[in-house]
C-alpha positions as CSV (number, residue, x, y, z in Angstrom):
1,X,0.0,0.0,0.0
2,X,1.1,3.3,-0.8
3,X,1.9,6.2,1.3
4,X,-0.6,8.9,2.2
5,X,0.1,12.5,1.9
6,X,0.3,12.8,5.8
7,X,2.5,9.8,5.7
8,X,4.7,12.0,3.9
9,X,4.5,14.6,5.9
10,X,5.2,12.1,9.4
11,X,8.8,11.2,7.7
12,X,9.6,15.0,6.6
13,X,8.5,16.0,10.7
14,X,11.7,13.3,11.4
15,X,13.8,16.1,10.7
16,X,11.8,19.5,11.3
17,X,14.7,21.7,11.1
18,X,15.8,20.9,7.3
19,X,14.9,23.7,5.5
20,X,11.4,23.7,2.8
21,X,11.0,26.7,1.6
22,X,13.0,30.0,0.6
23,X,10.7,33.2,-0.5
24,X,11.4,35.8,-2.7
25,X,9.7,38.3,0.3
26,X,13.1,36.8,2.5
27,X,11.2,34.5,4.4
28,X,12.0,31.5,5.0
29,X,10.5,28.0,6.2
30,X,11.8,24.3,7.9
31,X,9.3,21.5,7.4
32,X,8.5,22.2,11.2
33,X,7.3,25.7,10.6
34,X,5.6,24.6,7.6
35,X,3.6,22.0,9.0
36,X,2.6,24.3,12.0
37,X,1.7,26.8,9.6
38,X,-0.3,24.2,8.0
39,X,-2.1,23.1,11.4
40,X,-3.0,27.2,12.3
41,X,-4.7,27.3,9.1
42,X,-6.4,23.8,10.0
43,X,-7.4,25.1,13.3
44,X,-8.9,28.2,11.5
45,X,-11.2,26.8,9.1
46,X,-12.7,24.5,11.4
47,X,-13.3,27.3,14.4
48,X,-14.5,29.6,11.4
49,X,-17.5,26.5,11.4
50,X,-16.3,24.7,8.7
51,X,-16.2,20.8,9.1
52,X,-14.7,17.6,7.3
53,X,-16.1,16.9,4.3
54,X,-16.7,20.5,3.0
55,X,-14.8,22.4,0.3
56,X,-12.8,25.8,0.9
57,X,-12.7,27.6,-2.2
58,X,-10.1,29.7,-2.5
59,X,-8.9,32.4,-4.9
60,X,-5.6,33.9,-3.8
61,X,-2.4,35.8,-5.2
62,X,0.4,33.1,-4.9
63,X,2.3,32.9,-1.6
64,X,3.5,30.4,1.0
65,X,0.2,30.5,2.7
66,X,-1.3,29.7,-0.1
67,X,0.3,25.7,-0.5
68,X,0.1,25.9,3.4
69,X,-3.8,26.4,2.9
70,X,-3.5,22.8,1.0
71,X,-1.9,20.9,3.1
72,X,-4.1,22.2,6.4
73,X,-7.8,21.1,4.4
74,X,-5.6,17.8,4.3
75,X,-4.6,17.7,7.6
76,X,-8.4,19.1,8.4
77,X,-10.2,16.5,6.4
78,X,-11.4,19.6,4.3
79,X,-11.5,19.5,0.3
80,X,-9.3,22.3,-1.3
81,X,-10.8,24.2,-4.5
82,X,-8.3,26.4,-6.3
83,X,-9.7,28.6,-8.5
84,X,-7.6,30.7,-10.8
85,X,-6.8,34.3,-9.8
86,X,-7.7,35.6,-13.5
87,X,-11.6,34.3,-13.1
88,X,-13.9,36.9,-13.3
89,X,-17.1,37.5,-10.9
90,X,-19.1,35.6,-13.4
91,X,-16.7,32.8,-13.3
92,X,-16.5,32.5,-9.8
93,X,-20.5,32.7,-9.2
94,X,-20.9,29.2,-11.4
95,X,-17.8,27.7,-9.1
96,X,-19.1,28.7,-6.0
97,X,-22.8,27.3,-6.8
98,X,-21.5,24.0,-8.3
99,X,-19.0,23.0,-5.5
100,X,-21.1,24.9,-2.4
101,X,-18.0,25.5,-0.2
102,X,-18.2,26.1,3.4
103,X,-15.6,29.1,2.9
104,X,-14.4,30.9,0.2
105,X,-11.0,32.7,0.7
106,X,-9.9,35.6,-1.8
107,X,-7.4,38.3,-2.0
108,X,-8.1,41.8,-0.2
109,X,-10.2,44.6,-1.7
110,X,-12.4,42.1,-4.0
111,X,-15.6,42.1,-3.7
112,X,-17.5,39.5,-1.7
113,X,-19.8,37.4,-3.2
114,X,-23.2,37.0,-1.6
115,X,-24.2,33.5,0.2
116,X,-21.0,32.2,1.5
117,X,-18.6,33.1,4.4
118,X,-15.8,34.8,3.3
119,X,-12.1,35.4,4.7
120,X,-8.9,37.4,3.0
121,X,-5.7,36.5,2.2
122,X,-3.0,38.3,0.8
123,X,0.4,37.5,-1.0
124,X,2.5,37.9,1.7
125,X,0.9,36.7,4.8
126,X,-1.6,38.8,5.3
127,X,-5.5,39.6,5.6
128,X,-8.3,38.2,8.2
129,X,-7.2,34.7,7.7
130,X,-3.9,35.2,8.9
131,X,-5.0,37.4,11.5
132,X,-7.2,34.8,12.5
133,X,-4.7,32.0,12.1
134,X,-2.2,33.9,14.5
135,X,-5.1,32.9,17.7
136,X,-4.6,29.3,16.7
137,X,-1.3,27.2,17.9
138,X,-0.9,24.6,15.2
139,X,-1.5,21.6,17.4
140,X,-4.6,20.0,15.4
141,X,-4.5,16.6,15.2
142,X,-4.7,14.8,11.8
143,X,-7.9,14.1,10.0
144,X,-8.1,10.0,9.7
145,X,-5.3,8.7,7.3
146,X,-7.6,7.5,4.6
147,X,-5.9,7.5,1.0
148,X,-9.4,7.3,-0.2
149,X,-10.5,10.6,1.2
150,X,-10.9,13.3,-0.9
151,X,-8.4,16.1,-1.2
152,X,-9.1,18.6,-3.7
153,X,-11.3,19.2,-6.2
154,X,-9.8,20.9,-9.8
155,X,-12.4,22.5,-12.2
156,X,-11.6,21.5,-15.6
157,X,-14.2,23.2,-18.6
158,X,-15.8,21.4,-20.8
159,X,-16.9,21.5,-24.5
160,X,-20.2,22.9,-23.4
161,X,-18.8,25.6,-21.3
162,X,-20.0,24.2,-18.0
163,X,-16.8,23.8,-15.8
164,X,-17.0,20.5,-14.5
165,X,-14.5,19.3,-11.2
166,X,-12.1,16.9,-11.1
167,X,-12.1,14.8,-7.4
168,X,-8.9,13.9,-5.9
169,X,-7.9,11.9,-3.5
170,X,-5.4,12.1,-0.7
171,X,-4.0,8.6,-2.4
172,X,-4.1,10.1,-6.2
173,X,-1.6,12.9,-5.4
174,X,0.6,10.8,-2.7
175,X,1.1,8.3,-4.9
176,X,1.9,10.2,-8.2
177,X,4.4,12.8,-6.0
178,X,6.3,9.5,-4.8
179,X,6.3,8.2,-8.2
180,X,7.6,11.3,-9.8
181,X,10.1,12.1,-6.9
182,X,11.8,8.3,-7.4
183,X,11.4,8.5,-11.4
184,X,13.2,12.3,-11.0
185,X,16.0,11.7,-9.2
186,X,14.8,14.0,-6.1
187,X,17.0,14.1,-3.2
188,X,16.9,16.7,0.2
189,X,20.1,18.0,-1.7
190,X,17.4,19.1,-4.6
191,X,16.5,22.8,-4.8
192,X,13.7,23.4,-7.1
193,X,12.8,26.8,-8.5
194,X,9.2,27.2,-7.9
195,X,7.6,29.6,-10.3
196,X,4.7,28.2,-11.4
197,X,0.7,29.4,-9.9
198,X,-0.4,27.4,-7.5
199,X,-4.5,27.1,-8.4
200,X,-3.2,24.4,-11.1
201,X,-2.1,21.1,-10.8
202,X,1.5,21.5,-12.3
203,X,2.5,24.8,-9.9
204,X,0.1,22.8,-6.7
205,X,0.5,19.0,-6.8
206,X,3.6,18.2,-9.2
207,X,6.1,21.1,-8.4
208,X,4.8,21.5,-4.2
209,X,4.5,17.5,-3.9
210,X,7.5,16.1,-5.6
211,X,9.7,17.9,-3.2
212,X,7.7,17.9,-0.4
213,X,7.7,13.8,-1.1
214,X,11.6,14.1,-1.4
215,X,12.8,16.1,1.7
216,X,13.8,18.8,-0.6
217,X,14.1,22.6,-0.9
218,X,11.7,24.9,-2.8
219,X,12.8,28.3,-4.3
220,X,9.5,29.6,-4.2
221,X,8.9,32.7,-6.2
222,X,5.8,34.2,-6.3
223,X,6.2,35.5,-10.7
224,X,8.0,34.0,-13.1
225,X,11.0,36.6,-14.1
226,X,13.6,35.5,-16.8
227,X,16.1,37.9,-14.6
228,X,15.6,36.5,-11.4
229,X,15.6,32.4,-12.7
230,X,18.5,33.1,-14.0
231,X,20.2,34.7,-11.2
232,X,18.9,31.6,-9.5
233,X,20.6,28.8,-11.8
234,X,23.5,28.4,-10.0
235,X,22.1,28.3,-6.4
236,X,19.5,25.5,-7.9
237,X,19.4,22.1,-9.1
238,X,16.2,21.6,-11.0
239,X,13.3,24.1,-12.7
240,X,10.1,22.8,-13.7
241,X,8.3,25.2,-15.7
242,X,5.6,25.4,-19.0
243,X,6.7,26.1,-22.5
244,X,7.0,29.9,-22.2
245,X,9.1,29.7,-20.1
246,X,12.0,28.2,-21.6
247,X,11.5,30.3,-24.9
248,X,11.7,33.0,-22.6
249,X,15.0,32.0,-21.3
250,X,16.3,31.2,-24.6
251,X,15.8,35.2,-25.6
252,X,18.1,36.0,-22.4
253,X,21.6,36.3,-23.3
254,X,22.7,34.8,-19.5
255,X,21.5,31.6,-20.4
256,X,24.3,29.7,-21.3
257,X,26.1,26.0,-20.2
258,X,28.4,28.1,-17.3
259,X,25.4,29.9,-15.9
260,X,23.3,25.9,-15.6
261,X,26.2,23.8,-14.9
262,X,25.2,23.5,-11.4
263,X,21.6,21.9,-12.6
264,X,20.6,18.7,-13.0
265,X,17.2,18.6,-14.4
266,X,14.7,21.1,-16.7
267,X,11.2,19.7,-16.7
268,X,8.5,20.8,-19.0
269,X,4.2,20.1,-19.2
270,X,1.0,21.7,-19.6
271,X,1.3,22.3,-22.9
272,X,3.2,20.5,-25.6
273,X,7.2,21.9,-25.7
274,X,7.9,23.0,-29.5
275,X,10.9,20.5,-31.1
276,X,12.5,23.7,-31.9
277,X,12.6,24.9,-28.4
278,X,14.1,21.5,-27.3
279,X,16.9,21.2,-29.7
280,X,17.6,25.4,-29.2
281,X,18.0,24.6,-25.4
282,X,20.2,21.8,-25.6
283,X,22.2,23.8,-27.6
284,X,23.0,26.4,-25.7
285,X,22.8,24.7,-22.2
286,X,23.8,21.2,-22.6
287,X,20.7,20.1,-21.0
288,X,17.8,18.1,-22.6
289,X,14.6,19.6,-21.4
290,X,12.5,17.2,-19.9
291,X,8.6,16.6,-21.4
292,X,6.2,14.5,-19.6
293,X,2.1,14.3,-20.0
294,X,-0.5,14.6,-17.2
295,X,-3.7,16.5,-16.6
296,X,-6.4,17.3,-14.0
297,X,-7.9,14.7,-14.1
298,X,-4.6,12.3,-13.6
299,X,-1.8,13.9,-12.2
300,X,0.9,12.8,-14.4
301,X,0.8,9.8,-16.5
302,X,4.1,9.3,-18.9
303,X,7.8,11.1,-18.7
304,X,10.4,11.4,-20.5
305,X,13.2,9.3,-18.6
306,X,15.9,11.1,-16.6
307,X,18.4,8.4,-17.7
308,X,18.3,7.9,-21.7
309,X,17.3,9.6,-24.7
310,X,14.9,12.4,-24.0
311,X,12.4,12.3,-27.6
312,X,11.6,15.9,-29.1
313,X,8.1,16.0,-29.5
314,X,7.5,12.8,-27.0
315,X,6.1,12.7,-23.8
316,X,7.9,9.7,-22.8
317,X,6.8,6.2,-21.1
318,X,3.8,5.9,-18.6
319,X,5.2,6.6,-14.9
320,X,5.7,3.2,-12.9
321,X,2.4,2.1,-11.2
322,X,0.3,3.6,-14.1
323,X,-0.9,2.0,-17.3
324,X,-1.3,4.5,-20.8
325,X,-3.0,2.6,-24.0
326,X,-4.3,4.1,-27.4
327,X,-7.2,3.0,-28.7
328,X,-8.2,4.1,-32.1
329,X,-6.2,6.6,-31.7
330,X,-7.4,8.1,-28.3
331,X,-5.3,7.8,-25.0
332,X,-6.3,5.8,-22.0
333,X,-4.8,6.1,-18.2
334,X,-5.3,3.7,-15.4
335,X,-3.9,3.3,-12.1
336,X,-3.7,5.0,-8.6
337,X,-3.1,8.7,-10.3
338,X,-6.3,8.9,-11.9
339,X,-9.1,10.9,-9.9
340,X,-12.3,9.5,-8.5
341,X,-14.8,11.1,-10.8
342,X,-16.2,14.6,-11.9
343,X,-18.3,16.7,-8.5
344,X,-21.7,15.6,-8.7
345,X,-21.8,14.5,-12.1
346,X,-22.0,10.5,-11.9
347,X,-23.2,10.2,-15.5
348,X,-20.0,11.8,-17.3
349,X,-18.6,10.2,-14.8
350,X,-19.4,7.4,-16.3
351,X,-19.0,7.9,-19.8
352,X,-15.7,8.7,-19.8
353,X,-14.4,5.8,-18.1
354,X,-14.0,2.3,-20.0
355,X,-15.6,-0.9,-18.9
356,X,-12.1,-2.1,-17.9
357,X,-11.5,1.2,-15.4
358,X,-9.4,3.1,-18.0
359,X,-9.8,6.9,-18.0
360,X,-10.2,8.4,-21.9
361,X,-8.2,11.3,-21.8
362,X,-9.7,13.0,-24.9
363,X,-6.2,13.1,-26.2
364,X,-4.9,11.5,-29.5
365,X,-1.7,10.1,-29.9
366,X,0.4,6.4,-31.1
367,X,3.8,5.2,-29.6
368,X,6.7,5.6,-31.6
369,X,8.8,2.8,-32.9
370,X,10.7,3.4,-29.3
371,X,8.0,3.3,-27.6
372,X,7.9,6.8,-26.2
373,X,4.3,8.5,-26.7
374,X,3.4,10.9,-29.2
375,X,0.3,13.2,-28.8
376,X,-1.3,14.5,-32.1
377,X,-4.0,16.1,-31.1
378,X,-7.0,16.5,-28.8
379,X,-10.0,15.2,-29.9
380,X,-12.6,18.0,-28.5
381,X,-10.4,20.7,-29.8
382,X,-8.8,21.8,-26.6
383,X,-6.7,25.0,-26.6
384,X,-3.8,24.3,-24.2
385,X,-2.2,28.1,-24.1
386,X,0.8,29.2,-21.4
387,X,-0.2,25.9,-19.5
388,X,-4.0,26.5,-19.1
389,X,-7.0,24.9,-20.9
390,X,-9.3,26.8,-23.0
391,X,-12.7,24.9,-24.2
392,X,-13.7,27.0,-27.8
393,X,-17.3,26.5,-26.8
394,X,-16.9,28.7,-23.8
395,X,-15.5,32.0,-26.1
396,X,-18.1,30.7,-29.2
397,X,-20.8,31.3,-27.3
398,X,-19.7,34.9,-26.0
399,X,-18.9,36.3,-29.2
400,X,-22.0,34.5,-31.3
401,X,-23.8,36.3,-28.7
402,X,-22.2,40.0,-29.8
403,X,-23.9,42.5,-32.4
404,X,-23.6,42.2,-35.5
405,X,-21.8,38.6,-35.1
406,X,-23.5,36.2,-37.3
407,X,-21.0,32.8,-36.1
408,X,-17.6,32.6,-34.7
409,X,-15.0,29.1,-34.4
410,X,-12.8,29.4,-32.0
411,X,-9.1,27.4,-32.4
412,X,-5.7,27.2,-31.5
413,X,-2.7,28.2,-33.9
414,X,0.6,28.0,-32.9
415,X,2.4,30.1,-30.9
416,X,6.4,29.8,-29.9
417,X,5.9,31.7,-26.5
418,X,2.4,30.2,-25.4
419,X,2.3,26.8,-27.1
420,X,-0.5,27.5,-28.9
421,X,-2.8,31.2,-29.2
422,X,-6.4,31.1,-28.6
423,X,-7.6,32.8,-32.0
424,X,-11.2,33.3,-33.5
425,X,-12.8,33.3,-36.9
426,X,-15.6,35.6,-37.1
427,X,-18.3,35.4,-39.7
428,X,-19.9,39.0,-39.4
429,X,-23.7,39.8,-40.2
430,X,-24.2,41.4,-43.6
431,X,-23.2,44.5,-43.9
432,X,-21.8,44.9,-40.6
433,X,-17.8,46.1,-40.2
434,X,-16.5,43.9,-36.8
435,X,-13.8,45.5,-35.3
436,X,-10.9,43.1,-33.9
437,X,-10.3,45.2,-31.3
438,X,-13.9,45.7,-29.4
439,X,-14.9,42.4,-29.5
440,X,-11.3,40.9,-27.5
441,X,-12.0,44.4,-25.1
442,X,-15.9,43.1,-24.7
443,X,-15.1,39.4,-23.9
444,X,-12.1,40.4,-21.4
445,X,-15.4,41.5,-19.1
446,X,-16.5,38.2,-18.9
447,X,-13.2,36.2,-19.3
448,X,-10.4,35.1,-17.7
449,X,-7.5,36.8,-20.1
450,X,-5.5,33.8,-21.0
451,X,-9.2,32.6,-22.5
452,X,-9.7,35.6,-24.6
453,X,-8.7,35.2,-28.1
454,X,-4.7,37.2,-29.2
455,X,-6.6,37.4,-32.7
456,X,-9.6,38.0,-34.6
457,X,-9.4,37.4,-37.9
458,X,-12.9,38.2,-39.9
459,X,-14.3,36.1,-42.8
460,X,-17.2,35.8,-45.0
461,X,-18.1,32.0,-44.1
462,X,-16.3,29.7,-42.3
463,X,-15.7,25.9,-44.0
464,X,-18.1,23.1,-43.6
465,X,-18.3,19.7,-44.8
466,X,-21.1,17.7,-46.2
467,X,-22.7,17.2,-43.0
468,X,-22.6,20.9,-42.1
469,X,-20.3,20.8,-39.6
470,X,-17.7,23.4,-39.2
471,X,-14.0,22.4,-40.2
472,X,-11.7,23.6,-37.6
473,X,-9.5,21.8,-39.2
474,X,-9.5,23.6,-42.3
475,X,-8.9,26.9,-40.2
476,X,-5.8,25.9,-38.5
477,X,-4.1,25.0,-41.7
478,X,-5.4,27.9,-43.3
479,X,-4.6,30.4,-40.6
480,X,-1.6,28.6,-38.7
481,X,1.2,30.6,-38.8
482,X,2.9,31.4,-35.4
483,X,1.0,34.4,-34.6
């Protein structure tokens, strides 16, 4: 039986003192402090009347506190619900009816939305939950050690644009940080650079729980800055981090094999890593960057190896303990990575799960003859841009809904700095001028930004086949240039 995420944290608490965490606002952390950081924040929630079972929602600039507030609904028995920081009022009204939390915790100065208890949190340390927190002495003791309970719940949106969320258990994240930390080569020596958000599974689970799993340090930065990473290079042993962020580096002229000698390991997910960028970074640093494939749903399910070739334009082998098949072209994931099912929504549920227990991803892709995986596409046309999922359906139906607009397709092109752009093709009403500019202004009211389109581009039809369906294909090779 696998360890449990407070299993994890019982052999870290064997040696409190070793350092966790390092801030970029000069504080720093042991696992001790951390973990009665952790129990205040436990102790909080529950005297603020919320009890085991219920969800804390929480939208929150990135800070310390912030993972801390993870780890204490674990140690609480509550269910954390991250909710990214660029979601609009709109947005967060649909979140907060769907998952009914007991609490929801945002930044300072926001506006308070009606029906549920809310407490503040700022990005470094601050607001009433801190103040709150500072009553409390950390002692809690741990929720019952149950690695079927759940731990967090991750909206993911769907084609429709009704977010659905993704249920995770205490055992789904334990198990894939342990395999990742073992498969990785993580060590208390490691020092990772931690620039990622943490409302997403890459910046929350795979970045906070490898090392946690490991013993190691965290470089914890609350923005990614070119500058600052690579000031950090040579006080650092590993970097995980989406696409952008290594073209980023490679337009920096300190990034070079003397200034990441001292690393050992460049991970990259959440969006697919351009061959380009991989061969341009292994040219000027020596290191091969390495690609692996999860999602919300899964955690991670296939790397690259950290011993052996590392494949441009793969995503590697499934991780030990897990089990990847295509069929007819469509990837499958089972094993103890893969989430219990979408929030109270048994019938999709259902339906995207195989008789067998296999979870269908929604991603296409074969193995190469090496065996490494090789995603082609996405079969619902997904836009995966900077690391974050945008459902078409969702921006369709905002800008069919605009004057003048007669029918929009929304699609991804490529992009060398985001992976891929989110870009719409607009079939205005006749007679009517659209203007490119008003309509990505009008849907950045009701949008998060990275959802709103970096182009409109204006047509007189868009392509159909026989069956009247429109060809999104057809756009992308029409229109996909890097943009």
């Amino acid at each position: 039986m696998s360890l449990t995420l407070l299993e994890i944290a019982a052999a870290r608490l064997r040696q409190p003192d070793q350092l966790f965490i390092t801030s970029d606002d000069g504080r720093y952390f042991t696992y001790g402090q951390f973990w009665q950081l952790a129990g205040r924040l436990a102790q909080t929630l529950l005297t603020e009347g919320a009890k085991p079972g219920d969800r804390i929602a929480v939208q929150v600039e990135k800070s310390v506190e912030a993972i801390a507030l993870f780890y204490a609904c674990v140690r609480a028995g509550l269910i954390f619900l991250p909710l990214n920081t660029a979601y609009t009022a709109a947005e967060i009204s649909y979140f907060l009816g769907d998952a009914e939390p007991a609490i929801f915790i945002q930044s300072p100065g926001k506006a308070a939305p009606l029906g549920v208890k809310v407490i503040t949190l700022d990005d470094t340390g601050g607001g009433s939950f801190m103040a709150l927190a500072a009553l409390q002495d950390g002692a809690l003791v741990n929720a019952p050690d149950d690695a079927e309970r759940l731990a967090a719940i991750l909206y993911t949106s769907g084609t429709t644009g009704k977010s659905k969320g993704a249920m995770l258990s205490v055992g789904n994240l334990a198990s894939n940080a342990l395999a990742l930390a073992k498969l990785w080569r993580f060590t208390p020596d490691d020092k990772l650079i931690h620039a990622l958000p943490v409302y997403h599974t890459h910046g929350l689970f795979v970045a906070t729980n490898t090392v946690f799993a490991s013993g190691g340090q965290l470089l914890f930065r609350r923005k990614f800055d070119v500058n600052d990473i690579v000031r950090l290079f040579p006080q650092a042993t590993a970097l995980m981090g989406v696409p952008t962020f290594y073209t980023r580096l490679l337009q920096h002229e300190g990034l070079t094999r003397a200034t990441t000698q001292h690393m050992r390991l460049f991970v990259s997910g959440s969006a697919p890593l351009l061959a380009e960028t991989h061969r341009d970074f292994f040219e000027r640093t020596g290191h091969a960057v390495l690609e692996r494939y999860g999602m919300t749903e899964t955690n991670m399910n296939t790397s690259n190896p950290y011993e052996g070739e590392r494949r441009a334009g793969t995503v590697g082998m499934a991780l030990p303990g897990t089990e990847v098949r295509v069929r007819e072209g469509g990837i499958e994931v089972r094993g103890p990575n893969v989430f219990k099912g979408y929030w109270r929504n048994p019938e999709k549920t259902a339906a995207e799960f195989t008789a067998d227990g296999f979870f269908i991803t929604g991603d296409l892709g074969h193995f190469d003859d090496k065996g490494y995986l090789v995603i082609s596409g996405r079969a619902k046309d997904l836009i995966i841009t900077g690391g974050f999922n945008v459902y078409p359906k969702e921006v369709e139906e905002l800008i069919d809904a605009m004057p003048g607009v007669l029918e929009s397709a929304v699609i991804g092109l490529p992009d060398s700095d985001f992976g891929e752009a989110v870009t719409a093709v607009v079939v205005p009403k006749a007679g009517v001028a659209l203007d490119e500019a008003a309509i990505i202004a009008a849907l950045k009211e009701n949008l998060a930004s990275y959802k709103c389109p970096k182009r409109v581009i204006v047509v007189l039809e868009l392509p159909r086949n026989t069956m009247g369906k429109v060809q999104k294909n057809v756009l992308r090779k029409t229109y996909g240039l890097p943009v």
